[in-house]
The first five atom37 places (N, CA, C, CB, O) and aatype in JSON, in Angstrom:
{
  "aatype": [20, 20, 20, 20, 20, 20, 20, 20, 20, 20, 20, 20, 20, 20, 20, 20, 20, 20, 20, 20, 20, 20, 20, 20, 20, 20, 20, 20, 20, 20, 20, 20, 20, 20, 20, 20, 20, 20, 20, 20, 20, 20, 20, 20, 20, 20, 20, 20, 20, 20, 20, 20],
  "atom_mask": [
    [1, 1, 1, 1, 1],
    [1, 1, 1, 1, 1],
    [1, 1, 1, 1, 1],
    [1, 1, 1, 1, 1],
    [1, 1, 1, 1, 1],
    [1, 1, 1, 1, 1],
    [1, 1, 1, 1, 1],
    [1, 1, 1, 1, 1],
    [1, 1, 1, 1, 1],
    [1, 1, 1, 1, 1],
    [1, 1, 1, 1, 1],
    [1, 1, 1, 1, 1],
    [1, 1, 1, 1, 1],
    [1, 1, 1, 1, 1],
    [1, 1, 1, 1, 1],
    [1, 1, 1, 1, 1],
    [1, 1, 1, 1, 1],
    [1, 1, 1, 1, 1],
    [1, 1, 1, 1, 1],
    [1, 1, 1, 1, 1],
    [1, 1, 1, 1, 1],
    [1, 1, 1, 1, 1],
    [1, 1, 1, 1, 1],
    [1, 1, 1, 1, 1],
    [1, 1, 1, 1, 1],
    [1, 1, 1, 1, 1],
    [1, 1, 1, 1, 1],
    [1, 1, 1, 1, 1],
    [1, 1, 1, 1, 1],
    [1, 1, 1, 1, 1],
    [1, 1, 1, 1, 1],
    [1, 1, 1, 1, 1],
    [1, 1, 1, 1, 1],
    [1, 1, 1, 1, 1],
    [1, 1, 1, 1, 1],
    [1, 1, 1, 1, 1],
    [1, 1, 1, 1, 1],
    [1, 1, 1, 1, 1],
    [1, 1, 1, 1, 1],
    [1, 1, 1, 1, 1],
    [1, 1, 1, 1, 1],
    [1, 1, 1, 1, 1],
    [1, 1, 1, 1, 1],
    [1, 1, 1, 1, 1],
    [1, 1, 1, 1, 1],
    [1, 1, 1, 1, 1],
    [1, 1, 1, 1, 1],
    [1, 1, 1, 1, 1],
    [1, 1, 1, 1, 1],
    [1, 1, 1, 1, 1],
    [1, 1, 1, 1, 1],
    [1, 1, 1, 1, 1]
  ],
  "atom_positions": [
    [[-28.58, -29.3, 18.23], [-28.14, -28.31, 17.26], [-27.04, -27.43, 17.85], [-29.33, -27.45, 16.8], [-26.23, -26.86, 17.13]],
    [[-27.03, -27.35, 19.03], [-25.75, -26.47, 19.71], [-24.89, -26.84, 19.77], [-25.66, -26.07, 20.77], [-23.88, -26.15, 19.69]],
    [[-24.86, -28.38, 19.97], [-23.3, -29.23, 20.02], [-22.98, -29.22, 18.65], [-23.26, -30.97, 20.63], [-21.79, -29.37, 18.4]],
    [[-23.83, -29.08, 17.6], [-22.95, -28.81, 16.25], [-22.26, -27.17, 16.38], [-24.14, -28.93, 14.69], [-21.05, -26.94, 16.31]],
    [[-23.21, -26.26, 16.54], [-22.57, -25.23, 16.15], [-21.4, -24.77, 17.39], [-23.69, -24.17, 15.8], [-20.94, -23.66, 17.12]],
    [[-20.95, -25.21, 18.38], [-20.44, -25.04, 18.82], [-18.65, -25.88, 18.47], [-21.29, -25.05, 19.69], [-17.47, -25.61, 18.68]],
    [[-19.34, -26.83, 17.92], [-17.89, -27.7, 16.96], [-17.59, -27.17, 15.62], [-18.21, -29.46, 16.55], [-16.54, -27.37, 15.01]],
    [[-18.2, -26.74, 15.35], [-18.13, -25.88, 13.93], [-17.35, -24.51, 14.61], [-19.99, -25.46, 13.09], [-16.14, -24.4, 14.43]],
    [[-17.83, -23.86, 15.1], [-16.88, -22.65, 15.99], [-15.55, -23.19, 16.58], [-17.75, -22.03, 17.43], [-14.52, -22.66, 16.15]],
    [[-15.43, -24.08, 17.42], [-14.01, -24.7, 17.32], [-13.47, -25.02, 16.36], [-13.83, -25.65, 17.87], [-12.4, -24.46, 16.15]],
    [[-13.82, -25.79, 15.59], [-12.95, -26.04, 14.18], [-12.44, -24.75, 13.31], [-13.9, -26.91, 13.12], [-11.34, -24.66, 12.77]],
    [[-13.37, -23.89, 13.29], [-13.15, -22.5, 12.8], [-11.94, -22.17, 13.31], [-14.19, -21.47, 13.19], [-11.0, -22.09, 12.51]],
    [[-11.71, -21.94, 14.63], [-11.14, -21.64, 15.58], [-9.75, -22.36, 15.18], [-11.89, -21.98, 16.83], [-8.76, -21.82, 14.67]],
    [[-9.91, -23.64, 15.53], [-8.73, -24.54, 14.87], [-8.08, -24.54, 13.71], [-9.02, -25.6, 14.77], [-6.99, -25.04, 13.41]],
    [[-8.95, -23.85, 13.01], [-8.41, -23.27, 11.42], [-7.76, -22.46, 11.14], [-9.1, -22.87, 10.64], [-6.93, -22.49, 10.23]],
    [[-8.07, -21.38, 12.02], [-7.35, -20.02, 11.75], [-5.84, -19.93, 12.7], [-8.52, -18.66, 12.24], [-5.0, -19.03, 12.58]],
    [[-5.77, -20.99, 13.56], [-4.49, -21.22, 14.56], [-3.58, -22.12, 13.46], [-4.92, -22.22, 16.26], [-2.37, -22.05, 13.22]],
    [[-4.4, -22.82, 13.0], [-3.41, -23.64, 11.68], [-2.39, -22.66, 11.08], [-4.43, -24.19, 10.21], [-1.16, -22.52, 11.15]],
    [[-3.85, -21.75, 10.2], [-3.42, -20.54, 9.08], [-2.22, -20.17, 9.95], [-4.68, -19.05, 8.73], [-1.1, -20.31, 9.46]],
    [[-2.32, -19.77, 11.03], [-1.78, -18.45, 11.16], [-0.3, -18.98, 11.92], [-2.91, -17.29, 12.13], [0.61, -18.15, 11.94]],
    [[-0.03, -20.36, 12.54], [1.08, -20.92, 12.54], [1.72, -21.22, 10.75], [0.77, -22.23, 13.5], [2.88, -20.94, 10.47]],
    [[0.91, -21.71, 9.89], [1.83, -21.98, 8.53], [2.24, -20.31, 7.73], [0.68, -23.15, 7.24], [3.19, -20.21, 6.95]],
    [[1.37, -19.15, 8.08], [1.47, -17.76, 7.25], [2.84, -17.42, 7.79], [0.17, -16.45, 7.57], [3.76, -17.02, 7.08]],
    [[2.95, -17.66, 9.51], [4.23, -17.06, 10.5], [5.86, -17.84, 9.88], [3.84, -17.69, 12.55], [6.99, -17.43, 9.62]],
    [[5.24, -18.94, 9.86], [6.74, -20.08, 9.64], [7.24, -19.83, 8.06], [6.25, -22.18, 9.82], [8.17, -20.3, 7.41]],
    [[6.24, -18.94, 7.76], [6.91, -18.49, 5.93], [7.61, -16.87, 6.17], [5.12, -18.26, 4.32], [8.4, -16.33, 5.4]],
    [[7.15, -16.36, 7.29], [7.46, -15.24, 7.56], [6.38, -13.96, 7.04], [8.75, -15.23, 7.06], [6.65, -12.89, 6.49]],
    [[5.32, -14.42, 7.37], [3.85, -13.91, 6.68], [3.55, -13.07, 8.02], [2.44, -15.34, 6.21], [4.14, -13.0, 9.1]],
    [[2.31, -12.41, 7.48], [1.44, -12.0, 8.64], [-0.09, -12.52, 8.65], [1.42, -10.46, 8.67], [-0.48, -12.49, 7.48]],
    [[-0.6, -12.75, 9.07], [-2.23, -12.76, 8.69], [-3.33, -12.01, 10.25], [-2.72, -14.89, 8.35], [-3.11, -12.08, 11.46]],
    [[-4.37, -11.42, 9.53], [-4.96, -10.97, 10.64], [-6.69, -10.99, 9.86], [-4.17, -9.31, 11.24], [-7.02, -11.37, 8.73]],
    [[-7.55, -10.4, 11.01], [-8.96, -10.53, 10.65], [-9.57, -9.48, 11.22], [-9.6, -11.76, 11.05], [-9.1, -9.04, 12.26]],
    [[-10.88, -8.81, 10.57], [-11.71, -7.83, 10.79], [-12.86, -8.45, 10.64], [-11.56, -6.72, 10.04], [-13.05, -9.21, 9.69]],
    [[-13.88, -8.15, 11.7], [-15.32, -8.58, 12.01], [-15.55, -7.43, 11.05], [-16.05, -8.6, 13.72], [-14.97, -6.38, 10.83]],
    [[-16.84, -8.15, 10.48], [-17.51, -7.5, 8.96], [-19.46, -7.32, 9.78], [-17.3, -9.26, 6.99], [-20.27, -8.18, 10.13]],
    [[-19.49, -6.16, 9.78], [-20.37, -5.43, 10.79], [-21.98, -6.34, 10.38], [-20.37, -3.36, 10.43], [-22.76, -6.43, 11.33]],
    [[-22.48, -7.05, 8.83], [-22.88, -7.27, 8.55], [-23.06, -8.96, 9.1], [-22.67, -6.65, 7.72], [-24.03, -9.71, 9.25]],
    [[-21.47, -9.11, 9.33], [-21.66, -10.72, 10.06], [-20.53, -11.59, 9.11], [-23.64, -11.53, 9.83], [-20.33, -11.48, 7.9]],
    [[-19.91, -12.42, 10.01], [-18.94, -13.09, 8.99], [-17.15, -12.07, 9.84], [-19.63, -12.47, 6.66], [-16.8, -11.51, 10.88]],
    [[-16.53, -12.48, 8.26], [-14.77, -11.57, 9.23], [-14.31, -11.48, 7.8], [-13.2, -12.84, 10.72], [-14.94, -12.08, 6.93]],
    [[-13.3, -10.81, 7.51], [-12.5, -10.68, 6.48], [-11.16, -11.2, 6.76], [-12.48, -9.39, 6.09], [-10.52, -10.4, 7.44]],
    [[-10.54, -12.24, 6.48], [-9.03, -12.06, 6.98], [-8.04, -11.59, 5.9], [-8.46, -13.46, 7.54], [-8.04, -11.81, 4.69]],
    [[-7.17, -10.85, 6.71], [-5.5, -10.78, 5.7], [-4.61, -11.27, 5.53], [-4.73, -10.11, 5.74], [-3.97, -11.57, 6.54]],
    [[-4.23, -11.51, 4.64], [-2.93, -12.59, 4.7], [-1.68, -11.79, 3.61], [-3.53, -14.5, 3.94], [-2.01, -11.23, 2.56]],
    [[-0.62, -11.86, 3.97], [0.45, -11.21, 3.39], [1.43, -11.87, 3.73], [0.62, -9.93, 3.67], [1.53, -12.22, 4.91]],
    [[2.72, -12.33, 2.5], [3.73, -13.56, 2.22], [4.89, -12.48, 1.87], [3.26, -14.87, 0.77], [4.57, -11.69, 0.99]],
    [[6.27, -12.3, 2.47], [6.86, -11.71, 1.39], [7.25, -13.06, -0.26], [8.4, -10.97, 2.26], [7.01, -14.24, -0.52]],
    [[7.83, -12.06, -0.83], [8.27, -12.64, -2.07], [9.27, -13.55, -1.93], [8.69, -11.73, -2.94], [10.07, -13.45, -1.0]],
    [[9.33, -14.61, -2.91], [10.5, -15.42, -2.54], [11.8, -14.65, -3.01], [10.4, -16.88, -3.22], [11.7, -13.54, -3.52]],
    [[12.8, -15.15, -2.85], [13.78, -14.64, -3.06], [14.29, -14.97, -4.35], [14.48, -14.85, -2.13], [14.2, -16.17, -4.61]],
    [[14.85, -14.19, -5.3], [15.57, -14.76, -6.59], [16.65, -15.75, -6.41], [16.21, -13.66, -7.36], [17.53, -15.76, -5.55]],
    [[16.33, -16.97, -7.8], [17.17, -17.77, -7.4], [18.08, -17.43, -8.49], [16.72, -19.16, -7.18], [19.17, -18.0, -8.58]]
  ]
}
């Protein structure tokens, strides 16, 4: 049961390095707050595209 949850925490892990390389290359920000109850909140913010 540990070798799962410990691949599940990497993949997590691997997820949010994804996010947060594709949020940057748009010119985004994204970030996260531990939620005291358990779990995280993340932020994510894009500017607008530009008028065409």
């Amino acid at each position: 049961m540990r070798k799962i949850l410990d691949s599940t925490r990497h993949l997590r892990g691997d997820m949010v390095s994804i996010a947060h390389t594709i949020v940057e290359a748009h010119g985004g920000r994204i970030g996260a707050e531990n939620v005291p109850s358990g779990g995280a909140v993340f932020h994510v913010s894009l500017p607008l595209a530009a008028p065409r």
